[in-house]
N, C-alpha and C positions, 0 to 999 in steps of 0.2 A: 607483121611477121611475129612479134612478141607474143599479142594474142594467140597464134595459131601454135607457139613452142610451150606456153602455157598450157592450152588446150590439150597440145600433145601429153605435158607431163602429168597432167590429170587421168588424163585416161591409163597412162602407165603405171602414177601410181595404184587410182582402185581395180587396176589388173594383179598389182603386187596384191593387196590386201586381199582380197579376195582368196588370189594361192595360196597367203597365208593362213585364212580361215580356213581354207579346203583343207591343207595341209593337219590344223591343229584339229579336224574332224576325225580325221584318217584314223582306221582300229587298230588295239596294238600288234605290235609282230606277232605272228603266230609261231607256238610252240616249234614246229614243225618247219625245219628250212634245209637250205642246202648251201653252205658256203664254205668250198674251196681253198684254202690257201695255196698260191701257185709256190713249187718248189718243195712242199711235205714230201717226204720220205712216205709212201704205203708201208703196212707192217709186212716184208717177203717173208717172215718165217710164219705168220699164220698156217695155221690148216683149214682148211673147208673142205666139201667135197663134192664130186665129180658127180656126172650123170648117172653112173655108175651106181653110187653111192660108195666108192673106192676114196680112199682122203688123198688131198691132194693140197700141195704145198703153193702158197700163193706168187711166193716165189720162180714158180716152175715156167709159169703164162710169161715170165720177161727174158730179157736175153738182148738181142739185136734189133727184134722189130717192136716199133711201138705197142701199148696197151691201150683199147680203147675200153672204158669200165664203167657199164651202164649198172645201177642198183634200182631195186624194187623189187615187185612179189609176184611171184607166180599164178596165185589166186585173184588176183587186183581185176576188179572190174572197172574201173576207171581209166588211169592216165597210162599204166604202165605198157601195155599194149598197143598202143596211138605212142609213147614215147619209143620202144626198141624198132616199131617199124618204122618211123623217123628217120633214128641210128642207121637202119637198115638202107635206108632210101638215098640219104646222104653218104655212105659210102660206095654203095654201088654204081654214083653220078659223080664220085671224085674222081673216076681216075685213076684210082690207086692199084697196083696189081695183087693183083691174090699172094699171098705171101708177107708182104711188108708190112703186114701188121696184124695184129690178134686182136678179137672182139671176147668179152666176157662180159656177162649179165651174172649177178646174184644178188637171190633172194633176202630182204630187209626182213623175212619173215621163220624164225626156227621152225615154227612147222611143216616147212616146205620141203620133201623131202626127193630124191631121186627119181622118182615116179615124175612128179613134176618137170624137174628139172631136164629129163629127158624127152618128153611130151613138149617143151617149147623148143627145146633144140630142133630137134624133128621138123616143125612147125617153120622156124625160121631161115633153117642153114639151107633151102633152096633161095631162097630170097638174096642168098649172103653171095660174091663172085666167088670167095674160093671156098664156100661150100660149110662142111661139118670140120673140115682141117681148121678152120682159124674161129672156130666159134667154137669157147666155153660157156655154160649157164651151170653157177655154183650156188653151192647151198651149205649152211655152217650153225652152227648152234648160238647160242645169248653171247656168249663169254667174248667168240672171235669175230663176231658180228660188232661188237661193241668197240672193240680195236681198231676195225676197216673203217666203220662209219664215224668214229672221232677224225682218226687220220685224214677224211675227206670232209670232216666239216658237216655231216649228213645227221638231221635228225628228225625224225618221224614219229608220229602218237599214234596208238593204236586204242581204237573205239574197244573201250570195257563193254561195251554189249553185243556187237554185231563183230568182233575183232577184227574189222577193219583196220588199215591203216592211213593217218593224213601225215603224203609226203610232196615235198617238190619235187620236180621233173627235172631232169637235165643227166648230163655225164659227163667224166672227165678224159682227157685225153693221158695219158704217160707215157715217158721214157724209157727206152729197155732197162734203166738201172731203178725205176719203178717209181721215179719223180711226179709229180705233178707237173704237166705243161700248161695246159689250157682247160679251161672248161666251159661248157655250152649248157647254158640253161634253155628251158623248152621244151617242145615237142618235133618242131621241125628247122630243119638247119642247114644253113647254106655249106652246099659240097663242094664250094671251091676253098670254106674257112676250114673245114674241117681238114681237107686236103693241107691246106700251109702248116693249119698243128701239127700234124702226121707228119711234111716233111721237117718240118725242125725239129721231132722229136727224133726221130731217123740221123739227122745231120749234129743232133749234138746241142746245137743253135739253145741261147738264151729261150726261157719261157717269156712266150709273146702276151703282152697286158689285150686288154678287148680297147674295143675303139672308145672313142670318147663317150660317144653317147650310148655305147653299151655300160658305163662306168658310172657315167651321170644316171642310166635308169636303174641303175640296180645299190645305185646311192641312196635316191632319196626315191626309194615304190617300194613300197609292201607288196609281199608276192604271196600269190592266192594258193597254195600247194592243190587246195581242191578242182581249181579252175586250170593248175597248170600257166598262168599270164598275171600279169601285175593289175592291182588293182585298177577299178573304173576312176576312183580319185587318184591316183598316184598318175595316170595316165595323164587328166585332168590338170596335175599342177606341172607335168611335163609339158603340155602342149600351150600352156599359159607362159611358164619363160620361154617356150621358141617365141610365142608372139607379143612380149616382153625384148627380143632380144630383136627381131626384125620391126619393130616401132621404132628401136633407139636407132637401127644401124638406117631406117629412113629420115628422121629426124635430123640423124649427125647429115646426111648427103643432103637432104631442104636447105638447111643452116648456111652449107658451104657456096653451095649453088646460089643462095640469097646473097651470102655477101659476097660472092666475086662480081656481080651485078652492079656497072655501072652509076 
């Protein structure tokens, strides 16, 4: 039995070592991330503006019902299209009724201007349950652009040559008084989590933390903003402590079950 508890802790340790080589391979953060602090105040007296291209006070989108507040670009041929139809996907399978909450997209990009902005409204508000009423897509200049995306932790590089930009995926939920509750990294998202945001932000209710293992991955993974998902290594030293952590918890039951034996 010695041998075999031996044996076992050999294996677990060049399981650690290994995670940890992976680990000290890993590239550094990239410029480019999205993190959140739950409970930030938005700036409500910003300006941006409307479809329209009429300005419109950031303030105006809160009230009673929650803010869902997806960002990116209008022009984005990558993620940001695959992320609002997401957004779109998952509240339309919440449940939630048309009214109880307002969705707004705006543009990480000043050149984005009305033309655009109303061209994806267009595009998305049949997709949305309660239509072009609870869907805004805003657009705003350097200065207040600068304000929103501090306030959310958001920040993006823009390619000097092709003016691209490299951003993370994801959105936040808010409060009528324009809180941060919850935020959802990704592209695609479970409509029962986004529903519980929505109703706590409705009912008042503390901002709800993500589960454990949504806290343990976004602890220790580099996130790919270009990919949209966390690294292939970050993945790598995640699925090395689950099987790190299911050795020990069979080792501890071997152990027990050996010594109660006669």
């Amino acid at each position: 039995m010695r041998r075999a508890l031996r044996l076992l802790f050999c294996m677990a340790l060049c399981c650690s070592q290994a995670a940890g080589a992976q680990a000290l391979r890993l590239p550094p953060q990239p410029a480019a991330g999205f993190s959140p602090t739950i409970g930030t105040q938005l700036p409500l007296d910003a300006m941006l503006r409307d479809e329209s291209g009429a300005p419109i006070r950031l303030g105006s989108l809160f009230g009673k019902a929650p803010v869902v507040l997806v960002p990116g670009y209008y022009s984005c041929p990558n993620l940001c299209s695959t992320l609002f139809e997401g957004v779109l996907q998952a509240l339309a399978l919440s449940g939630m009724a048309p009214g109880s909450y307002r969705l707004a997209g705006f543009s990480i990009d000043p050149r984005d201007g009305a033309q655009a902005a109303a061209g994806k409204r267009a595009a998305y508000a049949s997709l949305l349950p309660g239509g072009a009423a609870d869907l805004r897509m805003l657009t705003a200049g350097p200065a207040t652009l600068a304000r929103l995306e501090q306030a959310l932790g958001y920040r993006a590089v823009q390619d000097a040559d092709g003016g691209e930009f490299a951003h993370a995926a994801g959105f936040v939920v808010a409060d009528g008084a324009g809180r941060i509750v919850r935020y959802f990294p990704g592209v695609r998202f479970e409509p029962a989590a986004l529903r519980t945001a929505l109703q706590a932000a409705q009912d008042g209710q503390p901002p709800a933390a993500g589960s454990l293992g949504e806290r343990l991955l976004l602890l220790c993974s580099h996130y790919d903003p270009g990919a949209g998902a966390h690294s292939a290594a970050a993945m790598m030293a995640v699925r090395t402590a689950a099987l790190l952590a299911a050795l020990g918890l069979g080792g501890w039951i071997w152990y027990r079950r050996a010594g109660s034996r006669p």
